[in-house]
Each structure stands twice: as C-alpha cells, then as structure tokens.
Biopython code that builds the backbone (N, CA, C, O; Angstrom):
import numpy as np
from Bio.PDB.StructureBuilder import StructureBuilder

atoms = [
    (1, "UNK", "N", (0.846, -1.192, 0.000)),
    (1, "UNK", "CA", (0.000, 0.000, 0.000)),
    (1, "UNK", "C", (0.880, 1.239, 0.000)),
    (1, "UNK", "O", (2.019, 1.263, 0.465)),
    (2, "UNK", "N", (0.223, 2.317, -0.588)),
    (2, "UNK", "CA", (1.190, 3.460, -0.222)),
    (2, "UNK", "C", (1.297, 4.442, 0.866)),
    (2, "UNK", "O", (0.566, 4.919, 1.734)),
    (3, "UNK", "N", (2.431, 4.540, 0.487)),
    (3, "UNK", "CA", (2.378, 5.437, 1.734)),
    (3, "UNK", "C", (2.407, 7.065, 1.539)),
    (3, "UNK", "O", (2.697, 7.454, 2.670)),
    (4, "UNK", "N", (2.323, 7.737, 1.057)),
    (4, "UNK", "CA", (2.417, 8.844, 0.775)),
    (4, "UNK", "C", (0.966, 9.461, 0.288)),
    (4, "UNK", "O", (0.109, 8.688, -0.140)),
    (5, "UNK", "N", (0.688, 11.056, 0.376)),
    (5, "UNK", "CA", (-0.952, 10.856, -0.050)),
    (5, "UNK", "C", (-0.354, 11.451, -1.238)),
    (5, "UNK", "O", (-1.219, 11.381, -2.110)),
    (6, "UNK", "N", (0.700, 12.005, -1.711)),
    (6, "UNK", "CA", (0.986, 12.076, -3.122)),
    (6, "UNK", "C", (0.426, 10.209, -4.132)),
    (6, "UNK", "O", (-0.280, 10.032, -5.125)),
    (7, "UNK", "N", (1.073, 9.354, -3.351)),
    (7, "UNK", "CA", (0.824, 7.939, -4.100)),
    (7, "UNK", "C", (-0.356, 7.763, -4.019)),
    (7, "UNK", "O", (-0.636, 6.986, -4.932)),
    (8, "UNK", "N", (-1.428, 8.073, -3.353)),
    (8, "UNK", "CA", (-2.591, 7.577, -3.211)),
    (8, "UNK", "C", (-3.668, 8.581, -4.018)),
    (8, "UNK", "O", (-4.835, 8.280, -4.266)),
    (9, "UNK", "N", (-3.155, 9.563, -4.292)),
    (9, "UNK", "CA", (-3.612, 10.559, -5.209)),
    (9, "UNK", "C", (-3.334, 10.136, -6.928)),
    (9, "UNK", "O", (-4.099, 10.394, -7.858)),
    (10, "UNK", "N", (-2.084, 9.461, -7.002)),
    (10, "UNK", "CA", (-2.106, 9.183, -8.014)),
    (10, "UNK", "C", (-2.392, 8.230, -8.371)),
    (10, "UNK", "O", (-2.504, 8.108, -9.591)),
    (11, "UNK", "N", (-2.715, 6.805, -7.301)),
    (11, "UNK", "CA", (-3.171, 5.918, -7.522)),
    (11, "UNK", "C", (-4.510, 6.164, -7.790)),
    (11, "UNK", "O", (-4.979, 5.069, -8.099)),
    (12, "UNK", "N", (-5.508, 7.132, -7.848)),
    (12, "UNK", "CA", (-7.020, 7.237, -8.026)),
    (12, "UNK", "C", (-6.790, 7.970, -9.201)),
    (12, "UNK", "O", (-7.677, 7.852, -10.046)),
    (13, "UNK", "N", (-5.627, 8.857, -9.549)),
    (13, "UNK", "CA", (-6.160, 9.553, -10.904)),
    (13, "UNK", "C", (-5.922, 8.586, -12.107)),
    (13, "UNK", "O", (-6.563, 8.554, -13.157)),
    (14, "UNK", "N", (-4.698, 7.682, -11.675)),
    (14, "UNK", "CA", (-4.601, 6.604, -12.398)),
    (14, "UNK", "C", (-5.906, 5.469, -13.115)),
    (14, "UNK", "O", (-6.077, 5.063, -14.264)),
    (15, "UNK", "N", (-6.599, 5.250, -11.924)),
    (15, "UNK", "CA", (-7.614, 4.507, -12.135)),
    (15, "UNK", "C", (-8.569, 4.893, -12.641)),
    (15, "UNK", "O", (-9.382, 4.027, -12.967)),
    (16, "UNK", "N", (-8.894, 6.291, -12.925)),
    (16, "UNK", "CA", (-9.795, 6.721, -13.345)),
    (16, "UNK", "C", (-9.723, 7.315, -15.103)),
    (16, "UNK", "O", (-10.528, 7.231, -16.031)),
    (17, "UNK", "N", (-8.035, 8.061, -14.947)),
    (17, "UNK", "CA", (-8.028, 7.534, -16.189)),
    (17, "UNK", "C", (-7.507, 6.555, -17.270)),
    (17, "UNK", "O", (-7.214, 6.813, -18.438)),
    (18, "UNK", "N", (-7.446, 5.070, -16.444)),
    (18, "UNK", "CA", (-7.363, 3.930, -17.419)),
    (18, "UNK", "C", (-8.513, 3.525, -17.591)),
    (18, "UNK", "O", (-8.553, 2.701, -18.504)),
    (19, "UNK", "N", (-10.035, 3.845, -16.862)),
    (19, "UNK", "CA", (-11.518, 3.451, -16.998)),
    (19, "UNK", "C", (-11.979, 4.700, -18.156)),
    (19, "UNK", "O", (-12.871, 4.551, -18.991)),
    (20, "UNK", "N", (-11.500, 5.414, -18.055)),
    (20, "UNK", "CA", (-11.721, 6.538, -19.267)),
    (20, "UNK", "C", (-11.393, 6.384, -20.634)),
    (20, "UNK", "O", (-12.065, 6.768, -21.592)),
    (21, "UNK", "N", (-9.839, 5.537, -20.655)),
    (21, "UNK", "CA", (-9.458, 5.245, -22.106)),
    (21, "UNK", "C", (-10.098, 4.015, -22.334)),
    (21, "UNK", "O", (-10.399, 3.713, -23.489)),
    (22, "UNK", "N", (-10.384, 3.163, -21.270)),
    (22, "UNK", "CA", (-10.754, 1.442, -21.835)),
    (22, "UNK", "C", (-12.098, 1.789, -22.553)),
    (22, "UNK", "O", (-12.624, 1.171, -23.479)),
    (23, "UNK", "N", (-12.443, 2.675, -22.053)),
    (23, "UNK", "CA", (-14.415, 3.175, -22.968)),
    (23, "UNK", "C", (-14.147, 3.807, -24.117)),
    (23, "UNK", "O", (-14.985, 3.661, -25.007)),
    (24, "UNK", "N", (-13.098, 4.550, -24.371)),
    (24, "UNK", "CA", (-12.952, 5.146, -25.727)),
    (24, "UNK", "C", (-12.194, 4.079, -26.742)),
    (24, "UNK", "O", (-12.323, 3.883, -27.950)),
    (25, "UNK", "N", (-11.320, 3.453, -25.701)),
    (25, "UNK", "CA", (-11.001, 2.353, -26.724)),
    (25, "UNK", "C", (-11.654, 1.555, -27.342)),
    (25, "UNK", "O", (-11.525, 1.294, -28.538)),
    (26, "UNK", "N", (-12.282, 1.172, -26.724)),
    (26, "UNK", "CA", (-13.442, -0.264, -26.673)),
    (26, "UNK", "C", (-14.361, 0.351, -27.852)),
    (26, "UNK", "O", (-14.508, -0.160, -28.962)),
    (27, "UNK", "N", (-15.060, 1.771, -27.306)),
    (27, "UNK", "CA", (-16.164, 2.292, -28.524)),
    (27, "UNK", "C", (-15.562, 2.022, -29.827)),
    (27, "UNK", "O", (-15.877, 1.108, -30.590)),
    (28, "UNK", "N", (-14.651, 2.923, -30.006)),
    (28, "UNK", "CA", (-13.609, 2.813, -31.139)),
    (28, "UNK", "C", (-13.305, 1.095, -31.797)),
    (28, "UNK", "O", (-13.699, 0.955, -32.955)),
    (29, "UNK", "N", (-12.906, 0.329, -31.398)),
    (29, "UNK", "CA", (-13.179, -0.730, -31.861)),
    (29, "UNK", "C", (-14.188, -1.207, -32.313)),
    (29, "UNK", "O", (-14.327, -1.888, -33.329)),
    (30, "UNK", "N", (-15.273, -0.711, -31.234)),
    (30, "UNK", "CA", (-16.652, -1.270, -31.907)),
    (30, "UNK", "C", (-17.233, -0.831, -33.172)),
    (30, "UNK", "O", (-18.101, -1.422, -33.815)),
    (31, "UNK", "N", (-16.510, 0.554, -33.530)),
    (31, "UNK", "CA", (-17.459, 1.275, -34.479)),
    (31, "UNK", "C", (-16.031, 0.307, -35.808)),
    (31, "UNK", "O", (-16.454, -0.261, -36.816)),
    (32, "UNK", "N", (-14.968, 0.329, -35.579)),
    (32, "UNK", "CA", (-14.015, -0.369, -36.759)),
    (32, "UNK", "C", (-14.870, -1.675, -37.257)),
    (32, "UNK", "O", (-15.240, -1.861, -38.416)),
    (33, "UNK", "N", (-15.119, -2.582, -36.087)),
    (33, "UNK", "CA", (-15.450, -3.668, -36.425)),
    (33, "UNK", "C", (-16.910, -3.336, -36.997)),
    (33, "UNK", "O", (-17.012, -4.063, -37.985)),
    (34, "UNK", "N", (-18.149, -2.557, -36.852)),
    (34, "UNK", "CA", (-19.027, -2.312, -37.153)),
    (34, "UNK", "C", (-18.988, -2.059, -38.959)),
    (34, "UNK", "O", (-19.607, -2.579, -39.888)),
    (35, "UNK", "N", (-17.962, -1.025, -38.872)),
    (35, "UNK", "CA", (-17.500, -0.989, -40.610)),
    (35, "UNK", "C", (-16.866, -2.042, -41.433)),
    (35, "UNK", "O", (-16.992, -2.178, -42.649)),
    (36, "UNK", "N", (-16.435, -2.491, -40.933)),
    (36, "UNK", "CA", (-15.592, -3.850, -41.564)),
    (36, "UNK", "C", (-16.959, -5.205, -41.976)),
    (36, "UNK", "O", (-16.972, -6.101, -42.819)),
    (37, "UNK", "N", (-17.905, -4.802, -40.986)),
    (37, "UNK", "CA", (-18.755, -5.743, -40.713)),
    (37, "UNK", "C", (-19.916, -5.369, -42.128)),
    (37, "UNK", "O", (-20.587, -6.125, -42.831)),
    (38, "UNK", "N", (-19.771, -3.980, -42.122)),
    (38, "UNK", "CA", (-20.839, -3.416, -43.476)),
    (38, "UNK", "C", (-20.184, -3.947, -44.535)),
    (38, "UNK", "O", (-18.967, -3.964, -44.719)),
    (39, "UNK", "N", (-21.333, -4.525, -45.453)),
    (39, "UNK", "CA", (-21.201, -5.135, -47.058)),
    (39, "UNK", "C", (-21.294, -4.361, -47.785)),
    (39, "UNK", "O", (-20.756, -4.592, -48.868)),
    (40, "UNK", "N", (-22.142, -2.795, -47.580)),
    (40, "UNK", "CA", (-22.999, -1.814, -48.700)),
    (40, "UNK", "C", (-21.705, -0.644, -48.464)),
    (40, "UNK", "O", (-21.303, -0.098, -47.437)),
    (41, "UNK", "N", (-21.231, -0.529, -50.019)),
    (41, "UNK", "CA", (-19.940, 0.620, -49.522)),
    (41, "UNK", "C", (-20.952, 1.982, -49.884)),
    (41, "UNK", "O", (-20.297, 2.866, -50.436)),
    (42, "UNK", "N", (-22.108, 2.262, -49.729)),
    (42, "UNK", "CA", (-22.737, 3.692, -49.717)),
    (42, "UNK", "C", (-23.023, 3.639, -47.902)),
    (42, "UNK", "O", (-23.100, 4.763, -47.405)),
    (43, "UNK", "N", (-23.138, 2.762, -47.172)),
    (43, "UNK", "CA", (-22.963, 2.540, -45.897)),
    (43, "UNK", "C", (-21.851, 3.151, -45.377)),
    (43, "UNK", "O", (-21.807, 4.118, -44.616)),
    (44, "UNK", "N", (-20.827, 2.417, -45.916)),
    (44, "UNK", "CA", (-19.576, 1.933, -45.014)),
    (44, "UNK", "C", (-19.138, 3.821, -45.576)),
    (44, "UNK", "O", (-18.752, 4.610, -44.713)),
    (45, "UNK", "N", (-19.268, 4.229, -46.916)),
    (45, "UNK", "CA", (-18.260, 5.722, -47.002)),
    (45, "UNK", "C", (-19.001, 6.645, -45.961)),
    (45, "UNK", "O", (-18.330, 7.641, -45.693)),
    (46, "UNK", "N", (-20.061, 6.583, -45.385)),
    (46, "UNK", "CA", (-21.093, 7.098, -44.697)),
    (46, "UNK", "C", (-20.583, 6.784, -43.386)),
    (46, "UNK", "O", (-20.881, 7.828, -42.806)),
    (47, "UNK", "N", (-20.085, 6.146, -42.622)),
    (47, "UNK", "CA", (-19.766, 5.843, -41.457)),
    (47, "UNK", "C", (-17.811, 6.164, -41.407)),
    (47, "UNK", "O", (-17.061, 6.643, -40.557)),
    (48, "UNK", "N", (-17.625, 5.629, -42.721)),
    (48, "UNK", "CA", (-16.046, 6.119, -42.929)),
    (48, "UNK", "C", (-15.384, 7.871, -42.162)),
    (48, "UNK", "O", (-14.347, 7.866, -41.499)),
    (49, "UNK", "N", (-16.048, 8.984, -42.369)),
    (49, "UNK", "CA", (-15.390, 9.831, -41.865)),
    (49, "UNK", "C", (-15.303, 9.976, -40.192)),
    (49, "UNK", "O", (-14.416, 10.614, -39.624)),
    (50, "UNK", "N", (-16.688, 9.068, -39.330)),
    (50, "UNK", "CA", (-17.261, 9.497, -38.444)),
    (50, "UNK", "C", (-16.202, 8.713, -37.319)),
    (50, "UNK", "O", (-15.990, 9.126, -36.179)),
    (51, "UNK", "N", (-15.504, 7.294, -38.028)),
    (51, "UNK", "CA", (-14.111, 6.652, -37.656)),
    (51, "UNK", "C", (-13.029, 6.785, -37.500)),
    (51, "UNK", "O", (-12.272, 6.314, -36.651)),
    (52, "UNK", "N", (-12.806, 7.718, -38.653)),
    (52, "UNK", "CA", (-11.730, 8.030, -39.155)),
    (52, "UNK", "C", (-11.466, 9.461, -38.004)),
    (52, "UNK", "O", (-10.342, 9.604, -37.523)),
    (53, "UNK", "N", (-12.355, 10.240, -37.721)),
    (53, "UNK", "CA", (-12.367, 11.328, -36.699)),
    (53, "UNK", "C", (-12.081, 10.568, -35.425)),
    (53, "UNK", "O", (-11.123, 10.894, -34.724)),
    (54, "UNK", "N", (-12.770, 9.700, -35.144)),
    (54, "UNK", "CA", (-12.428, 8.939, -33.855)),
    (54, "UNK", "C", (-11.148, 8.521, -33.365)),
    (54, "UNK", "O", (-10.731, 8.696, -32.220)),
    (55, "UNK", "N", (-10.494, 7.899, -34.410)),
    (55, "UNK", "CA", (-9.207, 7.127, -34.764)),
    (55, "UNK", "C", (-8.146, 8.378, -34.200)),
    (55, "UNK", "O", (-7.454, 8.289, -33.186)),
    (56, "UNK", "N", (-8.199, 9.401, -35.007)),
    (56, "UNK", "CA", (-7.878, 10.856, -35.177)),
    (56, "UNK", "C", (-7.726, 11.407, -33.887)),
    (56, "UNK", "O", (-6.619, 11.727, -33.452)),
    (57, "UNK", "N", (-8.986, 11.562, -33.121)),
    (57, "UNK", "CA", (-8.724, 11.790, -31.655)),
    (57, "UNK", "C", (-8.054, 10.621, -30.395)),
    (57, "UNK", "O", (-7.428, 10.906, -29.374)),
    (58, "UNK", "N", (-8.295, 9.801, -30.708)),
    (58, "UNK", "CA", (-7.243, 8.578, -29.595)),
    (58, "UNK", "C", (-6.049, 8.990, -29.947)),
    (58, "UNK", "O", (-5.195, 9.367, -29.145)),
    (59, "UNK", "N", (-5.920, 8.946, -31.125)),
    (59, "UNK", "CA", (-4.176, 9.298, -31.457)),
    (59, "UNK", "C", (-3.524, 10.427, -30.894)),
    (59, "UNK", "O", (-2.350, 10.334, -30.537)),
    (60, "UNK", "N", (-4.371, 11.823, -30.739)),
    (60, "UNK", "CA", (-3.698, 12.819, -30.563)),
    (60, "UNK", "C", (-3.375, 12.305, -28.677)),
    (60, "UNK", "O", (-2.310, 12.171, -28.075)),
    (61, "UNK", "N", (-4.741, 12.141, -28.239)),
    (61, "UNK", "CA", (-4.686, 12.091, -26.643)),
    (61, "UNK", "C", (-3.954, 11.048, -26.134)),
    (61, "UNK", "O", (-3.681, 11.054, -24.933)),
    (62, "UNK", "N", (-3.500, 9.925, -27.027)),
    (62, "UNK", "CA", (-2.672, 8.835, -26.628)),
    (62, "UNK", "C", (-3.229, 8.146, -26.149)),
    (62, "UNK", "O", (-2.835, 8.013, -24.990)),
    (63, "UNK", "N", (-4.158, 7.443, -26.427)),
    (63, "UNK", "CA", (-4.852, 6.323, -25.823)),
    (63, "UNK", "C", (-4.885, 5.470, -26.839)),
    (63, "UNK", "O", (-5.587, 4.534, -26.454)),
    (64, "UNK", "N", (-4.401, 5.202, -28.272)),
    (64, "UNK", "CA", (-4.016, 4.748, -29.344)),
    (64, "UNK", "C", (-2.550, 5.277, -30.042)),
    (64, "UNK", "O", (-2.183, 6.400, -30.387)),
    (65, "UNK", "N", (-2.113, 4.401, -30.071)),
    (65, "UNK", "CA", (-0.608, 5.217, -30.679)),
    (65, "UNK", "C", (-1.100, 5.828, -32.462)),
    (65, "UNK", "O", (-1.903, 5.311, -33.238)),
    (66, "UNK", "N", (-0.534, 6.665, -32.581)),
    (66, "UNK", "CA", (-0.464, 7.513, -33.663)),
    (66, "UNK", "C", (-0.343, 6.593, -35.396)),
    (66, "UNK", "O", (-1.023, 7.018, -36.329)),
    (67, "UNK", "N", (0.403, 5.603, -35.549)),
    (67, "UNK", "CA", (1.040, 4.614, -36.277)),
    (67, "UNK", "C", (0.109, 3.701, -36.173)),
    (67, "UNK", "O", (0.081, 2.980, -37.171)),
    (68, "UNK", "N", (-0.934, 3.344, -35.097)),
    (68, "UNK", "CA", (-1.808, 2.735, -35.290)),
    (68, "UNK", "C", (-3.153, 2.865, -35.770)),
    (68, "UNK", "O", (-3.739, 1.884, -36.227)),
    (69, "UNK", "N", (-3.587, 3.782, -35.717)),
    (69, "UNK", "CA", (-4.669, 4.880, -35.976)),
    (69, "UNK", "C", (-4.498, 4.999, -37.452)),
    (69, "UNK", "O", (-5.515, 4.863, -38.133)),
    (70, "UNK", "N", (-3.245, 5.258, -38.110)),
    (70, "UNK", "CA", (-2.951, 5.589, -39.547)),
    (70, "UNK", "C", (-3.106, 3.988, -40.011)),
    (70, "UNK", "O", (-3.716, 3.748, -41.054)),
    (71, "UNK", "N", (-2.751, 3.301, -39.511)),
    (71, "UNK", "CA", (-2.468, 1.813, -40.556)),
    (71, "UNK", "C", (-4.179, 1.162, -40.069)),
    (71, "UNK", "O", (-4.663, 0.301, -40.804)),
    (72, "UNK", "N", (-4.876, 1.571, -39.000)),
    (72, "UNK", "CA", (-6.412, 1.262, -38.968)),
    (72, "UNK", "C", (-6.822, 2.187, -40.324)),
    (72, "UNK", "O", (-6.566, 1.655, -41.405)),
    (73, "UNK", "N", (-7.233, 3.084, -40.341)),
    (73, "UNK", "CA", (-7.328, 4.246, -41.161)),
    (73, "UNK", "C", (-7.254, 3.891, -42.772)),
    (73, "UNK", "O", (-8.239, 3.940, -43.509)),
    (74, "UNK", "N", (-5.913, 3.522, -43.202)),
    (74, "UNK", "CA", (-5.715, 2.856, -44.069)),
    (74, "UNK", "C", (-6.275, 1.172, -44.552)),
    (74, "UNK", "O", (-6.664, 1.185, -45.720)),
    (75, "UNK", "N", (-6.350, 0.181, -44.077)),
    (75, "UNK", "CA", (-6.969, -0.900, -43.594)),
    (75, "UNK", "C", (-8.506, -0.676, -44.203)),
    (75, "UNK", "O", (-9.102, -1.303, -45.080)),
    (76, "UNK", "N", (-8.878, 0.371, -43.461)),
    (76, "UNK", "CA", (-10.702, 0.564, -43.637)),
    (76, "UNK", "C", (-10.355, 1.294, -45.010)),
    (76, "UNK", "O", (-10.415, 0.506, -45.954)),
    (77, "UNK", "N", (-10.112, 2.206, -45.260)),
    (77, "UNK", "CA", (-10.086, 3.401, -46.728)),
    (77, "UNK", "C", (-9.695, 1.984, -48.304)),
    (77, "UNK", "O", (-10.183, 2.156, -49.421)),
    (78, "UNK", "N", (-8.965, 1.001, -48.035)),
    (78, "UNK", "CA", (-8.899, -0.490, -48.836)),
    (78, "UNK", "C", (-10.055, -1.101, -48.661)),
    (78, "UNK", "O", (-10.829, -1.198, -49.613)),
    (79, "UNK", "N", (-10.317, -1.527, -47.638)),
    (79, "UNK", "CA", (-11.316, -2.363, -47.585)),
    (79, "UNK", "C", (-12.973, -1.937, -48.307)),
    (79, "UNK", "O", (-13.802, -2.688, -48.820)),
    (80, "UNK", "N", (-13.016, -0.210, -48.058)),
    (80, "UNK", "CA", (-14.304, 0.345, -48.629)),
    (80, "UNK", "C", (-14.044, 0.496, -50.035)),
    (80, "UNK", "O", (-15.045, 0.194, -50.683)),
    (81, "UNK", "N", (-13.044, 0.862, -50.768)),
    (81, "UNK", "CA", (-12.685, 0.756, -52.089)),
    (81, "UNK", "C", (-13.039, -0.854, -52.694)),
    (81, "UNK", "O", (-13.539, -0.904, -53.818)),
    (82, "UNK", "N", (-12.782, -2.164, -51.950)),
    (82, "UNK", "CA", (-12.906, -3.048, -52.783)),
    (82, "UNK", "C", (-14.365, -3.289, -52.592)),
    (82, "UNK", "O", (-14.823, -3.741, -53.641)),
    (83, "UNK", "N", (-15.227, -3.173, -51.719)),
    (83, "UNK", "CA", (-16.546, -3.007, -51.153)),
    (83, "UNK", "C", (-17.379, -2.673, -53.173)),
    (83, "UNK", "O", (-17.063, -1.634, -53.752)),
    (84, "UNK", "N", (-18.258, -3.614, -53.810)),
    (84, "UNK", "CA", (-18.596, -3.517, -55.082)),
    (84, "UNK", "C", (-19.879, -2.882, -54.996)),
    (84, "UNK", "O", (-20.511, -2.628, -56.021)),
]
sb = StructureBuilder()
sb.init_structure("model")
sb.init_model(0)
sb.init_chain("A")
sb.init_seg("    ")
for serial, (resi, resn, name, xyz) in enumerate(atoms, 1):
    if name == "N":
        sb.init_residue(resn, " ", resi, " ")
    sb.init_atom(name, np.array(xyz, "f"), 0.0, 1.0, " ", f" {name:<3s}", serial, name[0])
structure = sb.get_structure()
C-alpha cells in the first residue's frame, strides 16, 4: 500500500483515467469492427469519416498510438474501395 498521499492521489487519478481510455477504446473498436462488418460501400463511405475522426482523436490524446490509428485508417479506406 502506499504510503504517501501524493501515491494515493495518483493511484485514483490513475484509475480513473485507465476506466476513461478502456471506454474510448473499446467504442472505437466497436465502431471499426461495425464498418468492416458493413457489405454496402454507400454505408460503409457514410460511417467512414465518423471513424476516421475517432481514430484521429485517440491518437492525438494517446490512448491509441499515432502509427496505429494511420495503418487502422488505411486498412478501412482499402477495404471500402474493394466493397462492389
């Protein structure tokens, strides 16, 4: 346990914000897999920017690395192109 109320201060801001990124993460996945999951590419270009903004913001705040966000990004922008 800690001992300091500096440690115990940061042990709660800690926790609160790794419950903060696991929800933005998690959404964020859900909406990737949601697009990947669409067959109709007048769908999928329709949901495409609203991801791609998402992706966009994890990256800046770091709750997604930057390099990952771009090669998701890319991934979906292929996948809606071969979409007939």
């Amino acid at each position: 346990m800690a001992n300091h109320k500096s440690s115990l201060k940061r042990i709660r801001q800690e926790e609160k914000r790794r419950l903060h990124n696991r929800y933005y993460a998690k959404t964020m996945r859900n909406a990737v897999r949601k697009l990947r999951a669409t067959t109709d590419k007048a769908q999928a270009l329709e949901m495409y920017p609203s991801v791609q903004k998402a992706l966009d913001k994890l990256a800046k705040i770091n709750v997604i690395h930057a390099n990952k966000a771009a090669n998701l990004k890319s991934k979906l922008a292929k996948y809606i192109q071969k979409l007939g």
